[in-house]
N, C-alpha and C positions, 0 to 999 in steps of 0.2 A: 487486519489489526485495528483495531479501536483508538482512536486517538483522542488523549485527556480535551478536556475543556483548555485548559492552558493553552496548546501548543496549537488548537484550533483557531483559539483569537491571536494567537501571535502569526498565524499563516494569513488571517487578516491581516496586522498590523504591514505581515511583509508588502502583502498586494499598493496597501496603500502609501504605505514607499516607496515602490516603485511607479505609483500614478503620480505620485509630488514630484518626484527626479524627474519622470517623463515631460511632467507639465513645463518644469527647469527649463529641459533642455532646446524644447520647442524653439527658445529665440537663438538660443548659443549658436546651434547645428546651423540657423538658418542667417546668424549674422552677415556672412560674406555677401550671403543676395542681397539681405536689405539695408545694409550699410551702402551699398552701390547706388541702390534704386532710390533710396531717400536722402543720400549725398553725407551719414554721418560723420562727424571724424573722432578720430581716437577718443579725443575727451568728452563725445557728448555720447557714443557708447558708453563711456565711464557714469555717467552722470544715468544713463537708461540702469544700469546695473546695480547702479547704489541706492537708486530709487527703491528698487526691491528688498534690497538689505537693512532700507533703514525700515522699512515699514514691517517686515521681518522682525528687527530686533524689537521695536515696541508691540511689534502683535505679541513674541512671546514672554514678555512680561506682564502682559493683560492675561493670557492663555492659561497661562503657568499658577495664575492664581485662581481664577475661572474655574480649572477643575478641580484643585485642591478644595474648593469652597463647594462647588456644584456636583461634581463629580466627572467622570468620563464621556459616558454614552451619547449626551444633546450635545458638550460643548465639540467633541471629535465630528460629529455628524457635521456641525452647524460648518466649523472650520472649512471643512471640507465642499461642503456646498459651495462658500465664496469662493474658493481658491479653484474649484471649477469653472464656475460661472465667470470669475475673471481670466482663467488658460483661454475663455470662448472669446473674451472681448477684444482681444490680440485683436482678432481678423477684421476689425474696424476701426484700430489705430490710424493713425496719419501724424505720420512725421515723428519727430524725438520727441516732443511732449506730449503724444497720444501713446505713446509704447511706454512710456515714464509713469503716467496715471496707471496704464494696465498691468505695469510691471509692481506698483505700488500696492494696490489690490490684491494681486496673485499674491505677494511677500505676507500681508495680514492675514488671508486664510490657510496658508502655507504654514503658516508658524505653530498651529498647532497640533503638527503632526509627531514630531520630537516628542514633546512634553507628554505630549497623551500617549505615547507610545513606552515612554519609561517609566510613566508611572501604572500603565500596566502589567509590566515588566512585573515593576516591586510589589505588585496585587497579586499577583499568580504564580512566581518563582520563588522558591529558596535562593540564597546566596550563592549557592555552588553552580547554580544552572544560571544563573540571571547573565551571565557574560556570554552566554553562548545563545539564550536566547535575545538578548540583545543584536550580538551579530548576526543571528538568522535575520529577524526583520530589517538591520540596518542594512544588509544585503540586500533590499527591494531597491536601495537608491541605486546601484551599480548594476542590476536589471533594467532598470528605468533608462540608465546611463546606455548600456547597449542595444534596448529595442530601439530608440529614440534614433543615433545615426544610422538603421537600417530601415524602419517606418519613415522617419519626417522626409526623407528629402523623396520618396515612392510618392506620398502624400503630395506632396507641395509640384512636384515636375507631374503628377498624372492631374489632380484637380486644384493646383494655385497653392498658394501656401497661407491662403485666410486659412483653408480647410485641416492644416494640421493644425494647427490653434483649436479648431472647431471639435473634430472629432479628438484627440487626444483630452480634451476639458471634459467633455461628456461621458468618458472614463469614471469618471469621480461620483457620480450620480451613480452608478451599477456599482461601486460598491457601497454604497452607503444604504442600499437598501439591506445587502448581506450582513451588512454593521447592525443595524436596528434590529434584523430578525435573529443575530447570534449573539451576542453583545448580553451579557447578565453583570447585576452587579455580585461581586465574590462572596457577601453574605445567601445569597440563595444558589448558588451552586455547593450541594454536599459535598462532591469527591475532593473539593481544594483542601478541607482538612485531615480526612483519611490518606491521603497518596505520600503528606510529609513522612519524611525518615523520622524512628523512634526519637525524641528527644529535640527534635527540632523543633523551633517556633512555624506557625504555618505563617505565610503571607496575611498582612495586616488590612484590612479593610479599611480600602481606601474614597469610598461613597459618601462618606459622613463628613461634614463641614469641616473643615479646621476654623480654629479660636485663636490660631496666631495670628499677631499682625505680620504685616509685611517687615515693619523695619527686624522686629523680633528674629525674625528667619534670617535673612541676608547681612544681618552683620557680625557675623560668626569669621571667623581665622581660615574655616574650612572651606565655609561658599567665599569668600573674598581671593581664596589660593585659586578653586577650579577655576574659579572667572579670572584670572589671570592667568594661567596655563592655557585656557581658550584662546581668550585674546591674541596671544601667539602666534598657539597650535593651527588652531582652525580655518583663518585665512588661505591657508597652502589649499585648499578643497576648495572653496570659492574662488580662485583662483585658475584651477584645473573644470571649472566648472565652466564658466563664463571666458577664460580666454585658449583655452586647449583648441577647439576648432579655428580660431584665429591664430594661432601657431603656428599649427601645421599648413595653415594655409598662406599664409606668409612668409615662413621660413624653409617647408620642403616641399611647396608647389601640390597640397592637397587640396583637391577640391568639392565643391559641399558636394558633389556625388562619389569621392571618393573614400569619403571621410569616415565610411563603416569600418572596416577590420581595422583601420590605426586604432578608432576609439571602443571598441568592441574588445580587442586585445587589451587595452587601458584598466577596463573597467571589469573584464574576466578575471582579470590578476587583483584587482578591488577586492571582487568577490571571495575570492580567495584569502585573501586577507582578512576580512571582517568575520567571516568563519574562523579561521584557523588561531584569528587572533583572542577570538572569545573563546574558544576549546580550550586554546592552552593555560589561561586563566585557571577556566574551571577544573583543566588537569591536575593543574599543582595543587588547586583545594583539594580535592578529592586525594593527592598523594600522601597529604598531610602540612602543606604549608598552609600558615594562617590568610587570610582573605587577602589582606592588604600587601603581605609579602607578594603572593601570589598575581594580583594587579602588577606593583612595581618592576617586580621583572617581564612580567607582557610588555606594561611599557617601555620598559629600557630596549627589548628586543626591536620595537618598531621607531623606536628614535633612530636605532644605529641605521634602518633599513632606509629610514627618509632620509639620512645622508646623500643616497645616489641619488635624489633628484640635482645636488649641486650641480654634477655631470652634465645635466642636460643640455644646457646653451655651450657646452662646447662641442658637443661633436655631428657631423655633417648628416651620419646615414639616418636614413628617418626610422629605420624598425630599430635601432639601436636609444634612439632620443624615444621611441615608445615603450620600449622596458623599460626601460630609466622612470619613465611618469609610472607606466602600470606599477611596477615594483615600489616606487612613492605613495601612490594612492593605495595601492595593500597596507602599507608601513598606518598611512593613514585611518583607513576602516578599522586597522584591526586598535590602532591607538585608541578611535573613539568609541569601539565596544567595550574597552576596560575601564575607562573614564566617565560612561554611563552607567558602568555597571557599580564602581566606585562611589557615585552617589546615590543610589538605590545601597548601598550598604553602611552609610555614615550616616545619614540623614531617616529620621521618623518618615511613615508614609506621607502623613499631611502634610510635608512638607518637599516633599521630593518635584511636582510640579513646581511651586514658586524657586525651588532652586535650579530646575532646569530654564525657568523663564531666564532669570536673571542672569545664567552662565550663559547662554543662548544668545544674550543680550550684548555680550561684551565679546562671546564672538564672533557676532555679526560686526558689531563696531571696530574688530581688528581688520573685517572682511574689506569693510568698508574703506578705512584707513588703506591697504592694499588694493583696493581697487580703483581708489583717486589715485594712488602712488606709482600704479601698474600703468596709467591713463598717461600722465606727467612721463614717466622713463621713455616710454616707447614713442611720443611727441619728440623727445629733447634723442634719442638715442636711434630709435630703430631699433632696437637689441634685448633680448630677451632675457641674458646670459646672467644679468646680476641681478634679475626678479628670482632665476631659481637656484641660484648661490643662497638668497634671502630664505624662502620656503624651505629649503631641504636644511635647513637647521632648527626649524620652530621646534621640531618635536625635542633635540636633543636640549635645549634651552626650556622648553618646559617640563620638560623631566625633570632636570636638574633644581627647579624653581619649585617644585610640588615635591618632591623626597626633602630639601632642606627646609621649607616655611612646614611640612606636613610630616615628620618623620614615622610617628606613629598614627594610630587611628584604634578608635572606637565601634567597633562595627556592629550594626544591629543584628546579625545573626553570622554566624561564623560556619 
């Protein structure tokens, strides 16, 4: 079976999802050891973590305009290079503020994975497909998520743990040659205009500079809702990202060698979710509800599901507190395929990167926000219980915040 040019670069996009997540999780999995070994404490992990995020949030508001102006192909490549090159320089940190520089690093080449990833999305999908192909590639981070606790600690106990650092960064570099050599821009590929259904618009060519300014774009009703729906939403992920291995390892005596199938289960159910949750999107379009209908009740379904993370700090058995996160994080994936997929349908192409920088921006800055917060409770408390009381309600509070400031929508192709 011949597979379109689309869904070839979006099997790209997944891989290299899955090499950002992988690169992520390198310090998470491997906290317990080096929290020991270099004497961290709670708040100066906090401080290694937000390092990342803050450099993150302004990498993709550089990114995000970068390619709307440049286009895709050098600025994803280039991303990519640093955020290798810095996964490598881990393994010659020393101390909190040598893991803080390299976590800082990793966050700026890091950041332009998103952005260049949706705005491919909106290059090569119609409306009806873009949720699912969204969730295909956003599925690479929850692969990432699960080879990571059964690679890094094999890695780290057979040759040191500089060398997960080492070889998981050097990942990035094998695909970016596959990038360079498959990578067109959508004006020279013919089939993207023949394969649209009769009457549809084909995906808009998005290589050509935009002539927006920045302020032009971001102060719109629309981009100021998403970016507060993130702000929320998206914390509860940064969260499950950076303190999940310290959970279990503090509260049901997992340790970094045991810590595969807890998180591998976590992040299979992920999986699960960012697929299922982009399908069903694009089922209802296809059934005949309008786009945005369509979106809103995806989301309303994964709001209700991240309710059970409230659960989680109460109850003892630990496979029971792991469905609880896995069935969170599904709720999650699949919330943030219809919310990518939502601005790839409101927003002009040339515009779609600088709107994902600057949503990107403000959810890193809630991440952040919770991750100084998450730092502070567990100093003053020990206790996990009212960090996921807080999480397991973002989604249904930004639901609720993005249907009333956004009731309707405009959609560029239906």
């Amino acid at each position: 079976m011949k597979i379109s040019y689309g869904w070839k670069i979006c099997i790209l996009l997944f891989f290299s999802t899955t090499i950002n997540y992988l690169d992520r999780h390198v310090l998470s999995i491997l906290a317990p050891e080096l929290q020991h070994l270099y004497n961290w404490s709670e708040v100066e992990y906090s401080y290694i973590v937000t390092a990342f995020q803050i450099s993150y949030g302004l990498g993709v508001v550089l990114t995000g305009k970068l390619l709307d102006k440049f286009g895709t192909k050098w600025i994803f490549a280039i991303g990519v290079a640093l955020w290798s090159a810095a996964g490598m320089a881990h393994a010659f940190a020393k101390g909190a503020v040598g893991f803080a520089m390299a976590r800082f690093s990793l966050g700026l080449g890091e950041s332009v994975n998103f952005p260049a990833s949706v705005k491919t999305v909106a290059e090569l999908f119609p409306a009806s497909q873009r949720a699912f192909a969204t969730g295909f590639f956003n599925a690479g981070s929850n692969i990432g998520a699960i080879v990571a606790p059964l690679l890094i600690p094999f890695i780290a106990y057979k040759f040191g743990w500089q060398w997960a650092f080492i070889l998981t960064g050097a990942l990035g570099f094998i695909w970016m040659f596959f990038w360079m050599i498959t990578y067109k821009t959508p004006e020279k590929v013919p089939e993207l205009i023949p394969t649209q259904a009769p009457g549809q618009t084909p995906p808009i060519n998005q290589e050509t500079p935009s002539s927006k300014s920045w302020k032009q774009v971001v102060f719109k009703k629309e981009v100021l809702t998403i970016c507060l729906v993130r702000f929320i939403s998206d914390p509860t992920w940064w969260f499950l990202l950076y303190w999940l291995p310290k959970f279990l390892n503090e509260t049901k005596a997992v340790s970094t060698g045991s810590l595969g199938w807890p998180l591998v289960t976590v992040y299979v159910l992920a999986d699960i979710g960012s697929l299922a949750g982009g399908a069903y999107s694009s089922y209802l379009i296809k059934k005949g509800k309008s786009v945005y209908a369509a979106r809103k009740q995806a989301l309303l379904v994964c709001a209700l599901i991240g309710l059970l993370l409230c659960g989680v700090g109460f109850v003892d058995n630990l496979w029971m507190a792991v469905v609880l996160i896995g069935l969170g994080a599904a709720a999650h994936c699949g919330w943030t395929a219809n919310i990518f997929a939502t601005i790839t349908d409101v927003f002009p192409s040339d515009e779609v990167g600088t709107v994902m920088g600057v949503a990107t921006l403000s959810a890193v800055s809630g991440g952040i926000v919770l991750s100084l917060l998450t730092g502070r409770i567990l100093a003053l408390t020990g206790s996990y219980s009212s960090i996921f009381l807080i999480v397991g309600c973002t989604y249904l509070i930004g639901y609720t915040l993005l249907t009333r400031l956004i009731p309707t929508i405009k959609t560029n192709q239906t």
